[in-house]
Biopython code that builds the backbone (N, CA, C, O; Angstrom):
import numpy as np
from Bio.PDB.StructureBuilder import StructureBuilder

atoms = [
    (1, "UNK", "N", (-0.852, -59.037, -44.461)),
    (1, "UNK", "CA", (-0.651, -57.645, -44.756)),
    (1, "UNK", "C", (-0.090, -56.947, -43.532)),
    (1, "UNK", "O", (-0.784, -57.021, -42.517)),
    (2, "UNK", "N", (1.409, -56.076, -43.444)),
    (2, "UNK", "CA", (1.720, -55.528, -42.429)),
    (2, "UNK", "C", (1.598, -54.274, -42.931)),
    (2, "UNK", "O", (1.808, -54.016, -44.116)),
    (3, "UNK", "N", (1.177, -53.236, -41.875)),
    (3, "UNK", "CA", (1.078, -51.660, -41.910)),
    (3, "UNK", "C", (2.530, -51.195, -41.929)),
    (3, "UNK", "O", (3.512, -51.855, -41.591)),
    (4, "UNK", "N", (2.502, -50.273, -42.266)),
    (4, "UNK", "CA", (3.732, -49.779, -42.209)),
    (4, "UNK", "C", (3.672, -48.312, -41.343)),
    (4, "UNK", "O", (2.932, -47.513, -41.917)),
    (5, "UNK", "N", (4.240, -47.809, -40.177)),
    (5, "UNK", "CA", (4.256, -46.935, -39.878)),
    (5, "UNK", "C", (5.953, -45.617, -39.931)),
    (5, "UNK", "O", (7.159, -45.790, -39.752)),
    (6, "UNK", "N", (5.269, -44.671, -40.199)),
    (6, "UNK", "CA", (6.404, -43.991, -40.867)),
    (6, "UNK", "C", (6.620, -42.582, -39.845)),
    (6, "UNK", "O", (5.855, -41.628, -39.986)),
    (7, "UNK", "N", (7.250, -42.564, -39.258)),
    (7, "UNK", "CA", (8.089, -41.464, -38.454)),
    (7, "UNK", "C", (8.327, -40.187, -38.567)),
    (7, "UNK", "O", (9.511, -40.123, -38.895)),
    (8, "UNK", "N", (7.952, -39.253, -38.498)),
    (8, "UNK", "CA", (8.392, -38.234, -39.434)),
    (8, "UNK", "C", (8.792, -37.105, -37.728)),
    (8, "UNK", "O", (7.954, -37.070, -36.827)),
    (9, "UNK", "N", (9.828, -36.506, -37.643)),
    (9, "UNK", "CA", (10.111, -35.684, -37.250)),
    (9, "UNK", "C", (9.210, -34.083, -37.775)),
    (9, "UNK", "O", (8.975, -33.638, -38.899)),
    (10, "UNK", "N", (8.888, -33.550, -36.390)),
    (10, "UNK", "CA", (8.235, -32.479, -36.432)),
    (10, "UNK", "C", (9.109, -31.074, -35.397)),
    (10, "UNK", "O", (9.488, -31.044, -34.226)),
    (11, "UNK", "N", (9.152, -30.076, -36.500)),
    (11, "UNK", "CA", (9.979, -29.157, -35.531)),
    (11, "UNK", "C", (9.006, -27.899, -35.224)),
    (11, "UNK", "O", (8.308, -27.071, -35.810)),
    (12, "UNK", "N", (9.173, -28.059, -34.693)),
    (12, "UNK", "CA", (8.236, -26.733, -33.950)),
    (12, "UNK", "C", (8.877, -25.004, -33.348)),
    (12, "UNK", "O", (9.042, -25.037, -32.129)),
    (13, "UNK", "N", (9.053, -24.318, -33.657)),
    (13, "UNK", "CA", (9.554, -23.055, -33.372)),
    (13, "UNK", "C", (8.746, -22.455, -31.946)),
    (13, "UNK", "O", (7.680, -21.846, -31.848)),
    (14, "UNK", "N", (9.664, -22.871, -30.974)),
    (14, "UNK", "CA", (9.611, -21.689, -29.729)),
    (14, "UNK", "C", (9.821, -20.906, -29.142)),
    (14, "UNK", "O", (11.020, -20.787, -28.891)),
    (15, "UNK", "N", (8.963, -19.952, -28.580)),
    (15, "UNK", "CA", (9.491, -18.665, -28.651)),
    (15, "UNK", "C", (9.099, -18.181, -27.137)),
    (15, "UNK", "O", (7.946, -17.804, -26.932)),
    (16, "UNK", "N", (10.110, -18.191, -26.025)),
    (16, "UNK", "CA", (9.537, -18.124, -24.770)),
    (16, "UNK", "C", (9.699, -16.347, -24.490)),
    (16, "UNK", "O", (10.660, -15.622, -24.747)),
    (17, "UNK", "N", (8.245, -15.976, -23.816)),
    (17, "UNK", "CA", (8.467, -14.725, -23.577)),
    (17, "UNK", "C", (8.459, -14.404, -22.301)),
    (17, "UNK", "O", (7.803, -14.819, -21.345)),
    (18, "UNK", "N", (9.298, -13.589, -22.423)),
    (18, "UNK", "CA", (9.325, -12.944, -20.586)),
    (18, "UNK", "C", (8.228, -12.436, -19.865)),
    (18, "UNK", "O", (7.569, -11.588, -20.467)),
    (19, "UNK", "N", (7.930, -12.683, -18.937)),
    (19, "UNK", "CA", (6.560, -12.146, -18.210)),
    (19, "UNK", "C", (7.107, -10.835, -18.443)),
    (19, "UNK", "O", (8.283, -10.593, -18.715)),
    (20, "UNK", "N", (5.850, -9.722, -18.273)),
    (20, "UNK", "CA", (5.860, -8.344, -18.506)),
    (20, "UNK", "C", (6.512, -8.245, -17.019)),
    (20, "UNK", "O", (6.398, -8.984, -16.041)),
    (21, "UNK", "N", (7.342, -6.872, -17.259)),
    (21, "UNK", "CA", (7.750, -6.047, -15.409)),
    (21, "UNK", "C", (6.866, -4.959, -15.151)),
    (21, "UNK", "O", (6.510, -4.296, -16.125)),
    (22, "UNK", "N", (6.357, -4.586, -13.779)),
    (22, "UNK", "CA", (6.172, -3.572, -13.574)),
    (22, "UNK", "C", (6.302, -2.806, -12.610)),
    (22, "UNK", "O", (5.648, -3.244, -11.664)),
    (23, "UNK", "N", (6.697, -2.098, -12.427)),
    (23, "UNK", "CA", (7.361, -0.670, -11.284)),
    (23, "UNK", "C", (6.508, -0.414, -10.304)),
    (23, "UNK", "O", (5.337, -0.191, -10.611)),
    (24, "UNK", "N", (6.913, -0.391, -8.915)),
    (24, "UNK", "CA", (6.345, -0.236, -8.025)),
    (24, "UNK", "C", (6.318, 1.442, -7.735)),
    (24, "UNK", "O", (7.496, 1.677, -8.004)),
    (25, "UNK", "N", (5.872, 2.454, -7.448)),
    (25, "UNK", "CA", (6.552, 4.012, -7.229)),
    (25, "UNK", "C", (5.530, 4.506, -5.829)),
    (25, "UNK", "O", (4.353, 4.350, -5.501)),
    (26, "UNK", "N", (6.507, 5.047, -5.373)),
    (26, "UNK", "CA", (6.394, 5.750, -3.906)),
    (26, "UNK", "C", (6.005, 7.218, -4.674)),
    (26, "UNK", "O", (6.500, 7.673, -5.705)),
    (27, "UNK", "N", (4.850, 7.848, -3.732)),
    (27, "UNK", "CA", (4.563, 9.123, -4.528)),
    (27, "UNK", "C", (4.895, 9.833, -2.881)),
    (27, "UNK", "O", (4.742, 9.309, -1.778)),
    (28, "UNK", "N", (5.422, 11.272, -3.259)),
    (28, "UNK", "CA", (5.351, 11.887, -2.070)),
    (28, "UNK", "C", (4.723, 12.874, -1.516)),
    (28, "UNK", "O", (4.335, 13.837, -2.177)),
    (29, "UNK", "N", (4.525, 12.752, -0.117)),
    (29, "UNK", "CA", (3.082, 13.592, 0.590)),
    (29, "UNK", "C", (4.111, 14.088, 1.725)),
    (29, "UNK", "O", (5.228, 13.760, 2.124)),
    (30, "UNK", "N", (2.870, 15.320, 2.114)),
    (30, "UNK", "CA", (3.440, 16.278, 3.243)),
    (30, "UNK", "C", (3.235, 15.297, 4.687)),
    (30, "UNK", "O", (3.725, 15.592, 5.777)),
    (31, "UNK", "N", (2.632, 14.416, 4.488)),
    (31, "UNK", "CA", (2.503, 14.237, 5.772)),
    (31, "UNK", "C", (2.518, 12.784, 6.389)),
    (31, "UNK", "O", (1.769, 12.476, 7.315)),
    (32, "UNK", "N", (3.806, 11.536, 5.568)),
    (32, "UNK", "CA", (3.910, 10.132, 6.105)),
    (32, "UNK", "C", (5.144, 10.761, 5.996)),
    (32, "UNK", "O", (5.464, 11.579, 5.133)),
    (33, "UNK", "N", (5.957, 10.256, 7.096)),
    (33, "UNK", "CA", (7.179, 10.704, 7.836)),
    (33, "UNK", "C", (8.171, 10.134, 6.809)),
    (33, "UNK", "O", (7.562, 9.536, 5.922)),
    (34, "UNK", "N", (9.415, 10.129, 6.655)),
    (34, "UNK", "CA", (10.011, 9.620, 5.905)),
    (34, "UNK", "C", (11.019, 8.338, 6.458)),
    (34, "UNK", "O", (11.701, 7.509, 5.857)),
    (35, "UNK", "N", (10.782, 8.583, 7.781)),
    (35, "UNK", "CA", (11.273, 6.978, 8.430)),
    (35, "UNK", "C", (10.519, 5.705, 8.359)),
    (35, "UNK", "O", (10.939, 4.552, 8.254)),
    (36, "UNK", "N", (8.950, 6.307, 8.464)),
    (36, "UNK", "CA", (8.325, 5.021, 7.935)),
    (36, "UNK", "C", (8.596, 4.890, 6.421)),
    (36, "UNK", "O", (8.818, 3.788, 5.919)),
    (37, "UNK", "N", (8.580, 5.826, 5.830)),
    (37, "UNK", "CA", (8.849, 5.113, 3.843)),
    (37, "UNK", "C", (10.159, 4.523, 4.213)),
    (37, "UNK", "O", (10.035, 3.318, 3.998)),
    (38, "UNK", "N", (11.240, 4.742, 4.618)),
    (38, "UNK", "CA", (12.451, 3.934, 4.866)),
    (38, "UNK", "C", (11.768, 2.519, 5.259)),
    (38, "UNK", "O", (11.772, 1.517, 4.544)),
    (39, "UNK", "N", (11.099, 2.657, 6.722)),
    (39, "UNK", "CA", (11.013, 1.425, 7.114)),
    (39, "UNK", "C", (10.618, 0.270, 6.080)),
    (39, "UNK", "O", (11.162, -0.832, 6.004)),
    (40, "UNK", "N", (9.470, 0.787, 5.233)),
    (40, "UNK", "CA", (8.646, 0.075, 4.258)),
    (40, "UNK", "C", (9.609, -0.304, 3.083)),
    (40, "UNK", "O", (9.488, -1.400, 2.535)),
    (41, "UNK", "N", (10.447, 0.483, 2.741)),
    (41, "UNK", "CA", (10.950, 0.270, 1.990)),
    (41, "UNK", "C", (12.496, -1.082, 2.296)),
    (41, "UNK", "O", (12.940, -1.860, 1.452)),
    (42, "UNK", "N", (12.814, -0.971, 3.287)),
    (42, "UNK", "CA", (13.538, -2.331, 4.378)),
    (42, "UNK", "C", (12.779, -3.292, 4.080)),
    (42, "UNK", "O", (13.137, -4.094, 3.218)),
    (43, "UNK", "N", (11.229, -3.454, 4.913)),
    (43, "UNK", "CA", (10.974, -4.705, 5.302)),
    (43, "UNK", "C", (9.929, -5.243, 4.318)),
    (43, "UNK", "O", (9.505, -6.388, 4.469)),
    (44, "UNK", "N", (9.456, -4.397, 3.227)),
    (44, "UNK", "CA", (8.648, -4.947, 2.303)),
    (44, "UNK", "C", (9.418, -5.369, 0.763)),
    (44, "UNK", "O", (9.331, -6.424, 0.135)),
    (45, "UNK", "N", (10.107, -4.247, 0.473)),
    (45, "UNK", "CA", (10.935, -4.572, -0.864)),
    (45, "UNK", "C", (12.260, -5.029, -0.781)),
    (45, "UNK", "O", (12.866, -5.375, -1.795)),
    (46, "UNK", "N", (12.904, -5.070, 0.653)),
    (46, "UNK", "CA", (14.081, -5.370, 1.063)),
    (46, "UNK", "C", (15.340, -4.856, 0.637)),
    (46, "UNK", "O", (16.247, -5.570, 0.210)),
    (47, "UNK", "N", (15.387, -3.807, 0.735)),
    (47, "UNK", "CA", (16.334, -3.072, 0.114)),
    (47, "UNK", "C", (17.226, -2.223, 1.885)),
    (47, "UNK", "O", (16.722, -1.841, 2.941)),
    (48, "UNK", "N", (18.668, -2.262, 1.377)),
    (48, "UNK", "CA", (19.400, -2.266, 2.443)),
    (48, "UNK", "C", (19.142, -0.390, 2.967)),
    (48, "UNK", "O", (19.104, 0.581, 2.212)),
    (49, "UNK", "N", (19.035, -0.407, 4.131)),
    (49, "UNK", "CA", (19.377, 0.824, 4.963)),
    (49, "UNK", "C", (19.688, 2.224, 4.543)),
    (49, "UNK", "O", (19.176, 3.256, 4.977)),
    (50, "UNK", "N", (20.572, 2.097, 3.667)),
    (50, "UNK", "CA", (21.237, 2.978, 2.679)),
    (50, "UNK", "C", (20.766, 3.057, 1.415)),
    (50, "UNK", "O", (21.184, 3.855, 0.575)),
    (51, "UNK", "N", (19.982, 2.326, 1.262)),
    (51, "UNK", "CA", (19.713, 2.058, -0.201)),
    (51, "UNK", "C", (18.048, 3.180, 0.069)),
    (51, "UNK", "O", (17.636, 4.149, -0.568)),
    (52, "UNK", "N", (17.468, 2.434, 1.320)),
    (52, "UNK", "CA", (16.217, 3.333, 1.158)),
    (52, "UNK", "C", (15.790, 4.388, 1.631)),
    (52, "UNK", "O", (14.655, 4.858, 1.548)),
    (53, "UNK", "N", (17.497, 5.138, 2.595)),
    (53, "UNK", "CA", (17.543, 6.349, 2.791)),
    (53, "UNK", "C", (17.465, 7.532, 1.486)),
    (53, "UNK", "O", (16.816, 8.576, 1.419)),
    (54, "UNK", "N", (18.548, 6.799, 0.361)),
    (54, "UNK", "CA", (18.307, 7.898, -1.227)),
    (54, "UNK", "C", (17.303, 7.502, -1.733)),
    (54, "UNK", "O", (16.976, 8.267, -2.640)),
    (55, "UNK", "N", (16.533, 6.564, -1.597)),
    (55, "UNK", "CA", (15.090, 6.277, -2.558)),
    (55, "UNK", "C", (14.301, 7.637, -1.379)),
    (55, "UNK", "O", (13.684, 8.630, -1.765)),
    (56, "UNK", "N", (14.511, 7.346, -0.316)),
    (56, "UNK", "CA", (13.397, 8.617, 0.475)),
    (56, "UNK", "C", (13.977, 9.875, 0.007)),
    (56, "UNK", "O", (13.186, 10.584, -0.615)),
    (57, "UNK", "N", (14.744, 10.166, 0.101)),
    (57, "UNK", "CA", (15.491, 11.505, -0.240)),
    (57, "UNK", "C", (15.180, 11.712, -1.801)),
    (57, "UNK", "O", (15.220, 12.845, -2.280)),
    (58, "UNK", "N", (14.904, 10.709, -2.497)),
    (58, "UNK", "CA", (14.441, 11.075, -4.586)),
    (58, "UNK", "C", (12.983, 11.144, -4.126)),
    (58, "UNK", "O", (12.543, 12.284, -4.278)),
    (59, "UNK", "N", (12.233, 10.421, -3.693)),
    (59, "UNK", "CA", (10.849, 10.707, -3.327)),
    (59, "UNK", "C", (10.532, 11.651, -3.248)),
    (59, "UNK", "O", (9.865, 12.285, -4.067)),
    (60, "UNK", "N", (11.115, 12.136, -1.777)),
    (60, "UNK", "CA", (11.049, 13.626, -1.077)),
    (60, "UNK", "C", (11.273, 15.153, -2.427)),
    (60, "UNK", "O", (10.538, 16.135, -2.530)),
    (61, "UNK", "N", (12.484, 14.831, -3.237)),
    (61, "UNK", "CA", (13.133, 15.793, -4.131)),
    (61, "UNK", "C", (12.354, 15.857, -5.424)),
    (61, "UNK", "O", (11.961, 16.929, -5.883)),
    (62, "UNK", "N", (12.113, 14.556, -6.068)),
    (62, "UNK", "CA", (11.886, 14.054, -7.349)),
    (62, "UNK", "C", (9.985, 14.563, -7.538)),
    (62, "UNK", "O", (9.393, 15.164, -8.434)),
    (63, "UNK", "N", (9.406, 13.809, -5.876)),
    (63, "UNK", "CA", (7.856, 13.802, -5.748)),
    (63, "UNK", "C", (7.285, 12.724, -6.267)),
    (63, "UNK", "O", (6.062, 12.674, -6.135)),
    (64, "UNK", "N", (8.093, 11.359, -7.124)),
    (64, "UNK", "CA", (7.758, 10.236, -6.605)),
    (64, "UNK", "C", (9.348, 9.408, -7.014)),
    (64, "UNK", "O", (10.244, 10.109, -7.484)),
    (65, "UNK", "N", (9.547, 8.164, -6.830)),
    (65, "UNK", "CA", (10.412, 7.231, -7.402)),
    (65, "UNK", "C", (10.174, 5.751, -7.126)),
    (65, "UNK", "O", (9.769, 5.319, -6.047)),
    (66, "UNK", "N", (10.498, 4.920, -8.335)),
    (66, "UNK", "CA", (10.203, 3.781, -8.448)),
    (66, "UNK", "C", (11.138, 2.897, -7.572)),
    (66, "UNK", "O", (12.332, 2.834, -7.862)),
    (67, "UNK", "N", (10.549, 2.095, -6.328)),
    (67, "UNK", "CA", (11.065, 1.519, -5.292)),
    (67, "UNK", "C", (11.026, 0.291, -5.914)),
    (67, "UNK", "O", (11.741, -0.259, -5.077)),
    (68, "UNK", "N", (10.803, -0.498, -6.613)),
    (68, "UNK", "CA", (10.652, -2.053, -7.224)),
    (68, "UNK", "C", (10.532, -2.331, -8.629)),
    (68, "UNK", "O", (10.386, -1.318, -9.312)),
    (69, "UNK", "N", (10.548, -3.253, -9.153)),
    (69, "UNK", "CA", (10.100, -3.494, -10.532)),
    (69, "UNK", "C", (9.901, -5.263, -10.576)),
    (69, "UNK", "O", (10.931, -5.914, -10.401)),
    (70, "UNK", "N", (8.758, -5.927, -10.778)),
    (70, "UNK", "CA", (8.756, -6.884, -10.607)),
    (70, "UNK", "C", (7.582, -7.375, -11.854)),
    (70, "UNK", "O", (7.184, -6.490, -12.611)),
    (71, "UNK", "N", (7.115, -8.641, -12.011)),
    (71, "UNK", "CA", (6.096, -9.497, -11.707)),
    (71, "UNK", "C", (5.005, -8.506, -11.568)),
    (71, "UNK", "O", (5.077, -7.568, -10.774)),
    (72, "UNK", "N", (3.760, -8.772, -12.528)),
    (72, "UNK", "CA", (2.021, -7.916, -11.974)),
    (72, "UNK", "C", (1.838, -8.459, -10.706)),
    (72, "UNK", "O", (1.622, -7.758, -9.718)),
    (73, "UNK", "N", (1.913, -9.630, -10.685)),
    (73, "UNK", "CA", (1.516, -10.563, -8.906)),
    (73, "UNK", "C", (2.320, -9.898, -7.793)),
    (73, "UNK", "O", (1.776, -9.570, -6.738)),
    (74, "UNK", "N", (3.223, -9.760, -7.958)),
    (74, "UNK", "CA", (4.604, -9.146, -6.838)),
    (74, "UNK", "C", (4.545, -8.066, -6.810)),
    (74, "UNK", "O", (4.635, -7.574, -5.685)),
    (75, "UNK", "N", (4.385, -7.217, -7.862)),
    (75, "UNK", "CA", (4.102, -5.487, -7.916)),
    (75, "UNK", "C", (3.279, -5.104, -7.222)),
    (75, "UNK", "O", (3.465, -4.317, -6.294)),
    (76, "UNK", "N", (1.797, -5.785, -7.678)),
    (76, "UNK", "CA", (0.615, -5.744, -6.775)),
    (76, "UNK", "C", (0.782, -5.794, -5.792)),
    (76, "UNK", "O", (0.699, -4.721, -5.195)),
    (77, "UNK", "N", (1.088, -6.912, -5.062)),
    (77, "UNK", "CA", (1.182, -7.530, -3.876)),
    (77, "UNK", "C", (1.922, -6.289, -2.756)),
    (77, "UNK", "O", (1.325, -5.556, -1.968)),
    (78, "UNK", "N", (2.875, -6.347, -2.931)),
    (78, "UNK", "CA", (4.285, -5.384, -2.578)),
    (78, "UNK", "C", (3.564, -3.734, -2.298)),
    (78, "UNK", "O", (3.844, -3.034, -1.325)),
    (79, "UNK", "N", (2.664, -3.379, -3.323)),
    (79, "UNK", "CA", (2.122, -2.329, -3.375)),
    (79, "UNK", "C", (0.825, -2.248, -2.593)),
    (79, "UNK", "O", (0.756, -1.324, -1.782)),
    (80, "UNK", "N", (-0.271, -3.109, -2.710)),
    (80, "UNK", "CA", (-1.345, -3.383, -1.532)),
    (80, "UNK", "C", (-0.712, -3.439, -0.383)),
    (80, "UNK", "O", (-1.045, -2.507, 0.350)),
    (81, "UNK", "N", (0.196, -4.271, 0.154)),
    (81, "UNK", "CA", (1.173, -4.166, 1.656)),
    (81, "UNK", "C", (1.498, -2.855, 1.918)),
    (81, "UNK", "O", (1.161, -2.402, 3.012)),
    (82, "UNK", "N", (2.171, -2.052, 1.022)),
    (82, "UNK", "CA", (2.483, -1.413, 1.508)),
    (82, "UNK", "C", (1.497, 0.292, 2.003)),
    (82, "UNK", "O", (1.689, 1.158, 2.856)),
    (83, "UNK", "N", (0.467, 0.074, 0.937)),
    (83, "UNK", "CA", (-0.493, 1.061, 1.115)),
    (83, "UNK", "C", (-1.146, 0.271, 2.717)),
    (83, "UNK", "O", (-1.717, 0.905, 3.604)),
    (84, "UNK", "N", (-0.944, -0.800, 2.733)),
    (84, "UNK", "CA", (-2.231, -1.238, 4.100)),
    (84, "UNK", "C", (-1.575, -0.842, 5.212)),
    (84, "UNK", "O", (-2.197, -0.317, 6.135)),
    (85, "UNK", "N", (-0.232, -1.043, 5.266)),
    (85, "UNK", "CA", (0.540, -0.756, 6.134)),
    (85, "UNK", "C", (0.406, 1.178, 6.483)),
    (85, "UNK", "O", (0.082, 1.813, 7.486)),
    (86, "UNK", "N", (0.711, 1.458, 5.506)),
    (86, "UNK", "CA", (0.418, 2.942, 5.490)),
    (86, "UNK", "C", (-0.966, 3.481, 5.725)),
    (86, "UNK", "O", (-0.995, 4.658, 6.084)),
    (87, "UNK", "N", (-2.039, 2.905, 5.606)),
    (87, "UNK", "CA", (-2.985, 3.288, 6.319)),
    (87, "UNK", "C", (-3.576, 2.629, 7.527)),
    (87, "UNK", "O", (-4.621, 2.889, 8.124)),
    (88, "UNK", "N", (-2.588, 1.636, 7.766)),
    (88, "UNK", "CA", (-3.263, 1.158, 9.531)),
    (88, "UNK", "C", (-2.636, 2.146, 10.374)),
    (88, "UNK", "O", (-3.178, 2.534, 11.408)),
    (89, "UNK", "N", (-1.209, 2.686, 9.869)),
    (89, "UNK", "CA", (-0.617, 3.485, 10.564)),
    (89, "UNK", "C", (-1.283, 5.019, 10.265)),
    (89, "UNK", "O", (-0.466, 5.935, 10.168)),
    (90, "UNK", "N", (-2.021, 5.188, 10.189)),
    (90, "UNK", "CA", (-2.534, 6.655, 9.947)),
    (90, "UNK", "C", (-1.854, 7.383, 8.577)),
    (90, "UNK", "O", (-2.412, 8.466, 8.404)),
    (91, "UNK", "N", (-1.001, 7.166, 7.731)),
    (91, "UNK", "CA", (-0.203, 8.009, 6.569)),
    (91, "UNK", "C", (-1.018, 7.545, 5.542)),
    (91, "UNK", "O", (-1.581, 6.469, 5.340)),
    (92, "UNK", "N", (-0.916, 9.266, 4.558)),
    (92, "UNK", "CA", (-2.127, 9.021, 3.443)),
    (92, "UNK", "C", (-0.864, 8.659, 2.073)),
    (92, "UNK", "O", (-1.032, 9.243, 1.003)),
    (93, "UNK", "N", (0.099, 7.884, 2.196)),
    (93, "UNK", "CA", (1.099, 7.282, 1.307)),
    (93, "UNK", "C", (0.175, 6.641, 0.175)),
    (93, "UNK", "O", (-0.658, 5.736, 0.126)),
    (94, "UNK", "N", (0.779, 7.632, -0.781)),
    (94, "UNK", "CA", (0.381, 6.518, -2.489)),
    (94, "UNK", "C", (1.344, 5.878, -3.221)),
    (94, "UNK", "O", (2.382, 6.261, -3.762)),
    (95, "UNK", "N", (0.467, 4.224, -3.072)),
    (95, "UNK", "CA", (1.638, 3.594, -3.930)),
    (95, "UNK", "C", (0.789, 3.426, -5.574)),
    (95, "UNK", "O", (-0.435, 3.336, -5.665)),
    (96, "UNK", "N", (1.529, 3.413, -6.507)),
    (96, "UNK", "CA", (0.901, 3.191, -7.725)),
    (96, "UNK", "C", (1.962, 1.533, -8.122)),
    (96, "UNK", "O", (2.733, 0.866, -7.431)),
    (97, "UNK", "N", (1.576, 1.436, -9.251)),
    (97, "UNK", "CA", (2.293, 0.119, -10.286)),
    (97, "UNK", "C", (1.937, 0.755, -11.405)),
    (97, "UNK", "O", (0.965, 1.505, -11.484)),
    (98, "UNK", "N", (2.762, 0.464, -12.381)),
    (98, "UNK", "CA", (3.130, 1.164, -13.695)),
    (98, "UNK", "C", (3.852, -0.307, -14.863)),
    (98, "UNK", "O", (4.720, -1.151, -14.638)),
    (99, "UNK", "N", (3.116, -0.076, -15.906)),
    (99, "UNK", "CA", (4.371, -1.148, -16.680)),
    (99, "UNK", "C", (5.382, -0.726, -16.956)),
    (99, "UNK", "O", (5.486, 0.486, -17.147)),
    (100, "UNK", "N", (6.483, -1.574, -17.075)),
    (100, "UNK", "CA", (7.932, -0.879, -17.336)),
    (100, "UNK", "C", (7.558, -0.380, -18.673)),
    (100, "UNK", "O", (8.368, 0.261, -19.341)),
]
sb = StructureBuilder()
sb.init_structure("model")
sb.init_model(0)
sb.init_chain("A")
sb.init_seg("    ")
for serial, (resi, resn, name, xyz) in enumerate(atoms, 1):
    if name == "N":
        sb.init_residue(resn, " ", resi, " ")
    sb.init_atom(name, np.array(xyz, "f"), 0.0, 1.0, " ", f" {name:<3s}", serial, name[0])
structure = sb.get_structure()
């Protein structure tokens, strides 16, 4: 007696989803200078010279603007740095995260 084994193709429907984004935002205060939000905005989110002179200047005008949009892990991250940074240096800078 031989078994017989029988093959059957199985299709499966996948459906890959994008990790959620979420927005990093600079809120603005009377009293963290606006060269350090430049600076932070250079060496933490990496954004060029020029780029984070008008993000300070919408901050400053607007009263906050979204400096990033990433990843919950990277948003976070990006946003704890940059509040720690802002308070080792004495500035009472609020960063929030927001979902897109």
């Amino acid at each position: 007696m031989t078994e017989e084994k029988s093959s059957q193709a199985v299709q499966t429907d996948v459906k890959i989803k994008e990790p959620m984004r979420y927005n990093v935002l600079f809120m603005n205060d009377d009293y963290t200078p606006i060269d350090f939000v430049q600076s932070l905005l250079v060496d933490i989110f990496y954004h060029k010279q020029v780029e984070a002179e008008n993000l300070g200047k919408l901050i400053h005008e607007k009263g906050k603007a979204i400096v990033g949009t990433y990843t919950y892990e990277v948003a976070e991250q990006k946003s704890i740095e940059s509040t720690t940074m802002a308070r080792s240096a004495g500035h009472p800078l609020q960063v929030t995260t927001e979902q897109e």
